[in-house]
N, C-alpha and C positions, 0 to 999 in steps of 0.2 A: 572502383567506386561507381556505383550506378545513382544516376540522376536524371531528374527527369521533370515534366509540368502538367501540373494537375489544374484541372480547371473546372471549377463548380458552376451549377447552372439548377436551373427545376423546371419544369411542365409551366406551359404558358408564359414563357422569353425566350421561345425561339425566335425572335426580333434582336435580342440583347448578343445567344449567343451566334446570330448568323453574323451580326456587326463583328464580333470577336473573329470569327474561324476567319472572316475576309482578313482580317490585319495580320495574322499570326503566320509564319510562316516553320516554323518551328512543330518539331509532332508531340503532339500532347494528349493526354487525359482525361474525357469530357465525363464529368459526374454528375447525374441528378439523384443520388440519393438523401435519404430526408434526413434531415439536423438540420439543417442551416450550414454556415460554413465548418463548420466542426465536423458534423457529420461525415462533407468529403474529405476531411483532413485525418479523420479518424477512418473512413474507409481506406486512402492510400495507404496507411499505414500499416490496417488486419491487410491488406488484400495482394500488395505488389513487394516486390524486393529490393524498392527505390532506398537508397543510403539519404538520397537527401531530393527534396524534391522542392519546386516553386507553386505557390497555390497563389492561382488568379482568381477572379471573378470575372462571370460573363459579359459584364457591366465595364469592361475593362476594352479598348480600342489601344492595340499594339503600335505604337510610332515608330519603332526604331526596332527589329528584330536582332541585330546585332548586339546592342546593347543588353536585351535581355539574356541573350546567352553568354554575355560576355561574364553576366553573376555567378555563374559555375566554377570561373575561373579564382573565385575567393572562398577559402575555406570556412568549414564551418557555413553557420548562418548568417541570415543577412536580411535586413529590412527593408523594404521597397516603398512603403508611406510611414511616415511618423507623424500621421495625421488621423487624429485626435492623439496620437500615442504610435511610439514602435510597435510594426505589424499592424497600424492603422486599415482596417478593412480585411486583417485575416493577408495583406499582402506582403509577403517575403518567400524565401529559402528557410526548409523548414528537414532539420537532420533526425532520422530514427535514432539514432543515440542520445539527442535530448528529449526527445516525445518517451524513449522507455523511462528516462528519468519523472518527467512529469505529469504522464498522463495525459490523456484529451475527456476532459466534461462531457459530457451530452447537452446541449441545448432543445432543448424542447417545443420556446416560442423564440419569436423575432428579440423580445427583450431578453431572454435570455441569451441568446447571441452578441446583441449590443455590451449586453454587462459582460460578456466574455470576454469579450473584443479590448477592454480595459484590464479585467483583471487576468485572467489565464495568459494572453502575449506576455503582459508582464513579467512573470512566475516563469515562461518558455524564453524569454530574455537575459533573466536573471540566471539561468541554468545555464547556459552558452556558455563552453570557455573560449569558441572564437566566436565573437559576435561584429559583424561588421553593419558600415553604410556604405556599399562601394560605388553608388552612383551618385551625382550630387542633383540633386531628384528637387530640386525648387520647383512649388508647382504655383503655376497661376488658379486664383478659383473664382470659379464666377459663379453666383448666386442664382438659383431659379430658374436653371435650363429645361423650355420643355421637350422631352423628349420619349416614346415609345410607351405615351398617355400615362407620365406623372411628368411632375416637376423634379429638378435633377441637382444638388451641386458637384458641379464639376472640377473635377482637377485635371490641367491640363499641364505636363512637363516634355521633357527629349523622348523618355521611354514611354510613356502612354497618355490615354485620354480614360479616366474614372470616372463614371457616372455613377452617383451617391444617393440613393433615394431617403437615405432614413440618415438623419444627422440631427443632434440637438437633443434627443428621444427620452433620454434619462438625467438624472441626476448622477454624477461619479463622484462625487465630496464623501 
């Protein structure tokens, strides 16, 4: 089985992902192509031979390398924020065997991303027949961090530090 981590990024956050590449010690898949997170999730998927792969964001400061590899070690998928929802932030273990089942959308804008983010995890959850939480990922969150000129909510747990620019954005009723 090949596995591997993908990590999404765009033009103008090389600040975000210079923060990232410091923490990570782990060799990984730096993506800027366009969609939003879908986009990279949907390019690992046309473009490499990965069985199962972890999708970050740049926006992400690795605490614990260990622990992040130690996700490989559980089959199947596996969710890393369950904040707003499992695969909060597009972050888990994400297996080609359920993406042929379910497809990746295109996101076009930011909200379409956010609405993703809610409904498509969901649908990529439900399809799972292993679906795990192997870390116990309690995060602290602290409101209105500024950082790299916006304001930021952060979660901060063992395995990493997440800086959230866009939170709150839509309705999902």
């Amino acid at each position: 089985m090949k596995d591997g981590i993908i990590v999404g990024t765009a033009p103008g956050r090389e600040r975000w992902l210079n923060d990232f590449m410091e923490s990570i010690k782990l060799p990984c898949i730096v993506l800027t192509v366009d969609g939003y997170e879908l986009g990279k999730i949907k390019w690992a998927y046309e473009n490499t031979n990965l069985d199962r792969f972890i999708f970050l964001q740049d926006s992400i400061v690795i605490r614990n390398n260990e622990l992040l590899s130690s996700i490989f070690n559980v089959p199947g998928s596996a969710c890393l924020m369950c904040d707003p929802d499992h695969y909060g932030s597009y972050l888990g273990l994400y297996e080609r065997s359920v993406l042929d089942k379910v497809g990746i959308p295109v996101a076009n804008t930011k909200s379409d991303a956010i609405k993703y983010e809610w409904e498509w995890t969901k649908k990529y959850a439900a399809a799972c027949s292993n679906f795990d939480h192997p870390l116990n990922l309690n995060h602290q969150i602290v409101y209105t961090v500024y950082k790299h000129g916006r304001d930021n909510m952060l979660y901060v747990n063992d395995l990493y530090e997440k800086w959230k620019g866009d939170w709150g954005q839509i309705n999902h009723s």
